[in-house]
Structure formats: C-alpha cells, structure tokens
C-alpha positions, 0 to 999 in steps of 0.5 A, a space after each residue: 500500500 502506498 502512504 506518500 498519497 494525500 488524505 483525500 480533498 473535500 469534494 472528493 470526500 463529499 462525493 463518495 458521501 453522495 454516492 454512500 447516501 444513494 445506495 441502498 446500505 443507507 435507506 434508513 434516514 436515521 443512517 444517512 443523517 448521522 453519516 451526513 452529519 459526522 462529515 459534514 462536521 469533519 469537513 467543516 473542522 469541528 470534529 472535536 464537537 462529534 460527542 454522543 450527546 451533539 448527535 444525539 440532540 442534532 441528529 436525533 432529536 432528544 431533548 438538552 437533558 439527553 445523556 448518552 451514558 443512560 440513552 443508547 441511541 447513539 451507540 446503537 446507530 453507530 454500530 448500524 451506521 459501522 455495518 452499513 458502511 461495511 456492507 456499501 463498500 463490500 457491494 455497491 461501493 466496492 470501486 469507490 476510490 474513496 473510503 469512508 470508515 468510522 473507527 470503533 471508540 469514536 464518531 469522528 469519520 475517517 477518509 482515505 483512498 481506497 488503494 491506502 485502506 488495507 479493505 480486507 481490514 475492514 468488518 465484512 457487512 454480510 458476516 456482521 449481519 449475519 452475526 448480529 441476527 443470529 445474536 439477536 435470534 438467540 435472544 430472542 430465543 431465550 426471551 420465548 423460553 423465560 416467558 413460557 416458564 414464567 406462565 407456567 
C-alpha cells in the first residue's frame, strides 16, 4: 500500500458521501443523517464537537437533558451506521476510490483512498449481519423460553 498519497480533498470526500447516501446500505434516514452529519462536521473542522450527546440532540432529536451514558441511541446507530458502511463498500461501493470508515471508540469519520485502506481490514457487512441476527435470534430465543416458564 502506498502512504506518500494525500488524505483525500473535500469534494472528493463529499462525493463518495453522495454516492454512500444513494445506495441502498443507507435507506434508513436515521443512517444517512448521522453519516451526513459526522462529515459534514469533519469537513467543516469541528470534529472535536462529534460527542454522543451533539448527535444525539442534532441528529436525533432528544431533548438538552439527553445523556448518552443512560440513552443508547447513539451507540446503537453507530454500530448500524459501522455495518452499513461495511456492507456499501463490500457491494455497491466496492470501486469507490474513496473510503469512508468510522473507527470503533469514536464518531469522528475517517477518509482515505481506497488503494491506502488495507479493505480486507475492514468488518465484512454480510458476516456482521449475519452475526448480529443470529445474536439477536438467540435472544430472542431465550426471551420465548423465560416467558413460557414464567406462565407456567
């Protein structure tokens, strides 16, 4: 992988946005806001202020007392925003020379070329998908099981 290649400019970045927007990995509108919104902030040089609770109220609507320590919305749309993009640059991304990524641990995207990512590095969208549907498969496997015993 070459490394001397510059971080990709704004209007790069804004087209690969355009085009991640455009896709079917990002139906929901919930996702293509909070992507829009992170890098839109990023490019703007405030991603200092990409906090759970700013996208949490500008993003998603909860009111000033909201506190992501006790709401999780924010971190469970980040780990749907993480899928989704796995999932557009495994299908209808995949020759996008521009990579838009967000790191787990943060909100801040990341942008690259596509030829300085190291992809095989990234989640696999179906495995992710499919991982978390089974998880969720088992609880709620488990949840028919406590009921039943719970009438009994």
């Amino acid at each position: 992988m070459e490394t001397s290649r510059p971080e990709p400019d704004a209007e790069a970045i804004r087209a690969a946005l355009a085009r991640a927007l455009g896709s079917t990995s990002f139906a929901s509108p919930r996702l293509k806001a909070f992507l829009q919104f992170v890098v839109e902030r990023t490019l703007a040089g405030q991603a200092e202020s990409i906090k759970g609770y700013t996208i949490g109220t500008m993003v998603f609507g909860r009111s000033d007392d909201f506190d992501p320590a006790t709401d999780p919305i924010v971190r469970v749309e980040a780990v749907r925003l993480r899928m989704a993009l796995a999932r557009y640059y495994e299908e209808e991304g995949a020759d996008n020379p521009v990579v838009i990524s967000m790191p787990a641990g943060g909100y801040v995207p990341k942008f690259s070329y596509r030829d300085q990512t190291d992809v095989s590095a990234l989640p696999k969208g179906g495995l992710i998908a499919k991982a978390l549907q089974q998880r969720n498969g088992d609880i709620e496997q488990y949840i028919g099981r406590a009921s039943c015993r719970e009438s009994v």
